[in-house]
C-alpha positions in Angstrom: 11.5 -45.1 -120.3 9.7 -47.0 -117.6 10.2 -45.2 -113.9 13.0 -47.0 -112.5 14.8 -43.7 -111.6 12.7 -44.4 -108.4 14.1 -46.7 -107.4 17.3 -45.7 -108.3 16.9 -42.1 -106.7 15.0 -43.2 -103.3 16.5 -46.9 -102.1 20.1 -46.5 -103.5 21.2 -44.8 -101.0 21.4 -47.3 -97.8 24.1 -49.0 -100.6 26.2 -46.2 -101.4 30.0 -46.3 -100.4 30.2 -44.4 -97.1 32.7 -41.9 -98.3 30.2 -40.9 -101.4 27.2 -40.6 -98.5 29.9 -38.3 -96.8 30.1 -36.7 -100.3 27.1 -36.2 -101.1 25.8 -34.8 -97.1 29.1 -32.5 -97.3 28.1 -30.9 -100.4 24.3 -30.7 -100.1 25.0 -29.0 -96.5 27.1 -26.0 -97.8 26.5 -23.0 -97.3 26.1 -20.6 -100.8 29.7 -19.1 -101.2 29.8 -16.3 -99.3 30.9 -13.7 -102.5 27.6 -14.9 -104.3 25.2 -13.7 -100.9 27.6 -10.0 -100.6 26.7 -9.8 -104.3 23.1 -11.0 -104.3 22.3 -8.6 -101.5 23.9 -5.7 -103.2 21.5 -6.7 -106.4 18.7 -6.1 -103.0 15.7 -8.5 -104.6 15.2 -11.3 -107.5 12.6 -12.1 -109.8 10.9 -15.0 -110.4 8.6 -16.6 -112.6 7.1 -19.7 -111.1 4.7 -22.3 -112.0 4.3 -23.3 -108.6 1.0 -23.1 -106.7 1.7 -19.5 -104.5 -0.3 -20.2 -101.2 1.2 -23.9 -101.0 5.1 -23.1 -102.0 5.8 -20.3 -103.2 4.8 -18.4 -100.5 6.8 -20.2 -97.7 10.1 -20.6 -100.2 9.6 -15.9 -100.5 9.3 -15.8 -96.5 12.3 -17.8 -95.8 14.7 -17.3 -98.4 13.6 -13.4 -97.4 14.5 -14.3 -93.8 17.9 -16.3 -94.4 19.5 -14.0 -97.0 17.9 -10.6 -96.6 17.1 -10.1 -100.4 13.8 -9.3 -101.5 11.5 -12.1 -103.7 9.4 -11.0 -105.9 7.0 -13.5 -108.1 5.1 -13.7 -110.9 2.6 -17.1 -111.5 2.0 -18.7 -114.8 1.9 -21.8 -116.6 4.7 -23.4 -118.3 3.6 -22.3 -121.9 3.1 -18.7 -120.6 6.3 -18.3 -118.8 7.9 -19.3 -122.0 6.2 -16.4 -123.9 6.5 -13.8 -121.7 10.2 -14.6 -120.9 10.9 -14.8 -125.2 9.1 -11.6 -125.7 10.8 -9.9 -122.9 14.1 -11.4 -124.4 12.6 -9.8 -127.9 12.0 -6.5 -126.4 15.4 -6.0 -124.8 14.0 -5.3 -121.1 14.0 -8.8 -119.4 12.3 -8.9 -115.9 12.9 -12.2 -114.5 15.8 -13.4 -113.5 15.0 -17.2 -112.6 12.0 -19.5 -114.5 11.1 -22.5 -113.6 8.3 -24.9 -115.8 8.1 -28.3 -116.7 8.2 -28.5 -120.3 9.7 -25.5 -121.2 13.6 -25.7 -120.7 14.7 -27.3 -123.7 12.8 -24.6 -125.9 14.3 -21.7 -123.4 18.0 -23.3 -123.7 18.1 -23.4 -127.6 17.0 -19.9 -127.7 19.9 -19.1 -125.1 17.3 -17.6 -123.0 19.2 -19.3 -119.7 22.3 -19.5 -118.3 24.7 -22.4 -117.9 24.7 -22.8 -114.1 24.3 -25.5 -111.7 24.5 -24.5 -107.9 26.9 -26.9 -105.5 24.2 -27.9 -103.6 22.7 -29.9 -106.9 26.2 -31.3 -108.1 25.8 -34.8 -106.9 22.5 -34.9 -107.6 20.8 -37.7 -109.5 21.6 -37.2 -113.3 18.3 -37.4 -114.5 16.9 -34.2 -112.2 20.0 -32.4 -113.9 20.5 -31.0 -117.4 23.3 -32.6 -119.0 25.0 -29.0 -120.6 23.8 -27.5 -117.2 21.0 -25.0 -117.9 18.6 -26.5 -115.8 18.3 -28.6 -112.4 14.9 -30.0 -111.2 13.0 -28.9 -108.0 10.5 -31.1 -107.3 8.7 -34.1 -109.4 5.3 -34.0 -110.5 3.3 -37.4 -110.0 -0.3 -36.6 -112.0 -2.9 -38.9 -110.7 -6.7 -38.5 -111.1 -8.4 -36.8 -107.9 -11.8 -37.3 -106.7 -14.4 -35.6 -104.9 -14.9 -38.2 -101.5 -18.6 -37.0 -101.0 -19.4 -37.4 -104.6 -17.8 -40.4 -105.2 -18.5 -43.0 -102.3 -16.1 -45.6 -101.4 -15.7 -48.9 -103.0 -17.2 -47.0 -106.2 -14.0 -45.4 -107.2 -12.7 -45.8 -110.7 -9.4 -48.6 -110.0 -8.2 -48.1 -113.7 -8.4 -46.7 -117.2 -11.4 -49.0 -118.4 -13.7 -48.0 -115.2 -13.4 -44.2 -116.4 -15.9 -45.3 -119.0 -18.5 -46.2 -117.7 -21.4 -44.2 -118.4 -22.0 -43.0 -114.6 -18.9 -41.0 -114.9 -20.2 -39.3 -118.2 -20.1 -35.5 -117.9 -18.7 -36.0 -114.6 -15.0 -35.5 -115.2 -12.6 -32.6 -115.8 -9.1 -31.8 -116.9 -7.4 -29.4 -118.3 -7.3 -27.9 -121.9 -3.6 -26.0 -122.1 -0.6 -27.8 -124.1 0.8 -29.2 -121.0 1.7 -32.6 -119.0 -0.4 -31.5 -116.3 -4.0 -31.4 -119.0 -5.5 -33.5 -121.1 -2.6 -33.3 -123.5 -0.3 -34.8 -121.1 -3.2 -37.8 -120.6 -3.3 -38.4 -124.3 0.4 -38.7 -124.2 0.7 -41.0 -121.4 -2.2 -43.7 -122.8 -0.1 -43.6 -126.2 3.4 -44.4 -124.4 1.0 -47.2 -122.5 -1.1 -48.6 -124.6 0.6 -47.9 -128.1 -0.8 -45.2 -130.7 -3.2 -48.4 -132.3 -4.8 -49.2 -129.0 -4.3 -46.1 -127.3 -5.9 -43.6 -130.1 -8.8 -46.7 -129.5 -9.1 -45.8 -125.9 -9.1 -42.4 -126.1 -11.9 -42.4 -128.6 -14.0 -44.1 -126.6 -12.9 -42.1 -123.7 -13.8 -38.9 -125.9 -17.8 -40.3 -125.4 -17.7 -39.4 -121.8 -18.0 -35.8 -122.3 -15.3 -34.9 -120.5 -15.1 -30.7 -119.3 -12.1 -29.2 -120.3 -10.8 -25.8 -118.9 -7.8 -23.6 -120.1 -6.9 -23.6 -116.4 -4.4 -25.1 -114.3 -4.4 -28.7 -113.2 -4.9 -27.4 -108.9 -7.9 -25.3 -110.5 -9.1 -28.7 -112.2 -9.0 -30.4 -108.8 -10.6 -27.3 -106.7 -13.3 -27.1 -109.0 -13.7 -30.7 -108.3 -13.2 -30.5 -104.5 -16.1 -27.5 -105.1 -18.3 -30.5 -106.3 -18.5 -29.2 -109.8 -17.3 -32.9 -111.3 -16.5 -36.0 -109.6 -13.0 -36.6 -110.7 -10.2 -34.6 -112.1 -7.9 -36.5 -114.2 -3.9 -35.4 -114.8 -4.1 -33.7 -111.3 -1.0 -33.8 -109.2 -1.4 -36.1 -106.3 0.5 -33.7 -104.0 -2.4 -31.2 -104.1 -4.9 -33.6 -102.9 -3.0 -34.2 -99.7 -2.7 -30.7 -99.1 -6.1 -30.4 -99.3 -7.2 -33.4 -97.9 -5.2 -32.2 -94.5 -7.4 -29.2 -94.1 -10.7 -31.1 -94.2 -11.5 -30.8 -98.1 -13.8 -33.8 -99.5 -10.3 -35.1 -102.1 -8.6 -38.0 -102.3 -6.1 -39.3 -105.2 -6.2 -42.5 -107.1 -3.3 -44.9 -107.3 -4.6 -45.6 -110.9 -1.4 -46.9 -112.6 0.3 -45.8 -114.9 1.1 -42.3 -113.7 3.0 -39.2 -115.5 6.1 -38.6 -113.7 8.2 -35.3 -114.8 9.9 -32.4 -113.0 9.5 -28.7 -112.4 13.1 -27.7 -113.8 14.6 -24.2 -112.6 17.1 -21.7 -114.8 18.6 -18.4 -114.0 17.4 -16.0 -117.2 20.3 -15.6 -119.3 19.2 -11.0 -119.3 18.3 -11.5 -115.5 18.6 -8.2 -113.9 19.7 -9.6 -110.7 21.8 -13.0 -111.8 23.7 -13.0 -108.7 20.1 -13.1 -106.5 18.8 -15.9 -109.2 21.7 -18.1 -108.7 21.4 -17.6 -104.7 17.8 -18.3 -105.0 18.4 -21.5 -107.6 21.0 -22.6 -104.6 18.3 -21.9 -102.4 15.3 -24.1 -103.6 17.8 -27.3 -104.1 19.6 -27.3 -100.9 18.8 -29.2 -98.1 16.9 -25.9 -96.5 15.2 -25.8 -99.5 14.1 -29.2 -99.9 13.0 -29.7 -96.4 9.9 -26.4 -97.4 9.0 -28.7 -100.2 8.9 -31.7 -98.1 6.6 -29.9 -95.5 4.5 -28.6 -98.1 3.7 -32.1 -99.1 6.0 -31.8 -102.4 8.4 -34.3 -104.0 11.8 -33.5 -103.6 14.5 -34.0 -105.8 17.1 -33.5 -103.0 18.3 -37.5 -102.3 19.1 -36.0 -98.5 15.1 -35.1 -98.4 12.6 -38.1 -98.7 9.2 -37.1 -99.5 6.9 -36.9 -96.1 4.4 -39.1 -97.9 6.4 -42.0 -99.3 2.8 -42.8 -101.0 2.6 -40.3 -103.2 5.8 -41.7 -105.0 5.5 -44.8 -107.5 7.0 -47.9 -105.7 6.3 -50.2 -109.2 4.1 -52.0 -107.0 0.8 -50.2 -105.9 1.6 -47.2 -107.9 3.4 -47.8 -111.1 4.6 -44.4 -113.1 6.5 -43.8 -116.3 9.0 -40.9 -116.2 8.7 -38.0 -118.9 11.8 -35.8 -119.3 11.3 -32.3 -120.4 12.8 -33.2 -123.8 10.5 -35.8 -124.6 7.4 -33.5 -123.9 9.0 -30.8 -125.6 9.8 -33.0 -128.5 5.7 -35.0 -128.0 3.4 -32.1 -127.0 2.6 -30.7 -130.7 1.3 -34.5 -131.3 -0.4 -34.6 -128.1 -2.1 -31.4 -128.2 -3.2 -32.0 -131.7 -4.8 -35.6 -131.0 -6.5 -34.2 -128.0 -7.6 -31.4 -130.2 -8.9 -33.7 -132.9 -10.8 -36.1 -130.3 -11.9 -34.1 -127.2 -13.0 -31.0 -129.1 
């Protein structure tokens, strides 16, 4: 599906009926019910297990949900993959310690294995359909755009790969970098996006020839990929999210992101664990990171909201169809894709 949910999510709304504006400000501006806070602070602290980068959001989400609703957050970081494992073997173990999960692959797997609970909070009920599970086990948080980064004093400008092609020329051999986990956000989630592109024919053709360039890959995670490159270890990071090199970029690092179209689009998704300890505190906290409140730390932390009351604070960073053209991945289709992926990345980059 080509990404015209952008379109749909982000300039639909000057159109919209005034009474479903109304709607949709009314409910997004609620407060959680008051019986689920009384409850949630008797549970005292929550649990979760986040694939989101700590010092940029995870951090500020703790100290202000902390602050707002007195209960304690707690977190543990991991990839997508991981927090699927350690969450099934908890599950398997009978002693479940998280009580919401977020990832961007991993919801369908978790929802078949009835490792999550149906619950969607108010504050998402009007949200656009495609940032919502359809039997309501998951809601997004944020959208990932994964662009290639590059390292500004490495790569000077003017010189800048503009599109697939230029990433093979032979200056950029063993100068690029992604990453080597099963995931969207690594060089299994490039392999998938050049096949929905360019077809498997043409595309397993490209990526061959892109497999001559040596690229470095790292079982690390894709902001690791872009600080090694900001650390001037490689030139460009490819499948990075373009988020992180604004971040970055703001606090004098040598980055900059490439509108090299097509893009990955997908979402972080968010479920309370079906065992959670605390499943009053997980649903506050699931209210919590799609409210208004909530979408306004992602915003300032140069994020992508899914909130259509919270526009992102760089409209660049989203595809417009026009300089940036993306092509949206829903967690069931990477789910479904990602055993191909990885094995064809395996087969030609290794």
């Amino acid at each position: 599906m080509k990404l015209r949910f952008w379109q749909l999510s982000l300039t639909i709304v000057p159109f919209l009926t005034s009474a479903l504006l109304n709607g949709i400000m009314a409910r997004s501006a609620l407060a959680a019910p008051a019986e689920l806070i009384e409850a949630a602070r008797k549970e005292g602290s929550v649990t979760w297990y986040t694939t989101q980068t700590v010092t940029q959001l995870v951090r500020p989400i703790a100290e202000a949900f902390e602050k707002k609703y007195g209960v304690k957050l707690e977190y543990v970081r991991a990839n997508s993959v991981d927090v699927a494992m350690r969450i099934e073997n908890e599950a398997k173990a009978g002693k479940v310690m998280a009580d919401l999960l977020d990832g961007t692959s991993t919801a369908p797997l978790l929802k078949r294995s009835k490792l999550v609970l149906k619950y969607i909070p108010d504050s998402a009920a009007l949200f656009p359909r495609e940032v919502i599970d359809a039997d309501g086990y998951w809601v997004g948080t944020n959208y990932f755009v994964m662009n290639p980064g590059i390292n500004t004093d490495l790569v000077p400008p003017a010189t800048e790969p503009k599109t697939w092609d230029d990433l093979l020329d032979p200056k950029w051999r063993g100068r690029i970098a992604w990453g080597s986990s099963n995931s969207s956000s690594a060089g299994p989630g490039f392999v998938g996006l050049v096949l929905k592109e360019l077809g498997d024919e043409k595309g397993l053709d490209y990526l061959r020839k892109l497999a001559g360039q040596g690229i470095a890959a790292s079982p690390v995670a894709a902001r690791q990929i872009l600080d090694q490159v900001i650390a001037g270890e490689y030139a460009i990071g490819l499948q990075t999210f373009n988020h992180h090199a604004v971040i970055s970029a703001a606090k004098g690092a040598p980055v900059r992101w490439l509108p090299m179209s097509p893009v990955m689009v997908n979402l972080s998704t968010a479920s309370v664990a079906a065992q959670a300890p605390h499943p009053n505190a997980a649903k506050l906290l699931l209210d919590f990171l799609v409210s208004e409140e909530g979408q306004q730390i992602f915003r300032n932390e140069d994020y992508l909201p899914v909130n259509p009351k919270v526009m992102a604070k760089d409209p660049s960073l989203i595809p417009d169809g026009k300089t940036l053209r993306g092509i949206f991945f829903t967690p069931e289709v990477i789910e479904e894709q990602m055993p191909r992926w990885d094995r064809l990345f395996m087969e030609i980059f290794r």
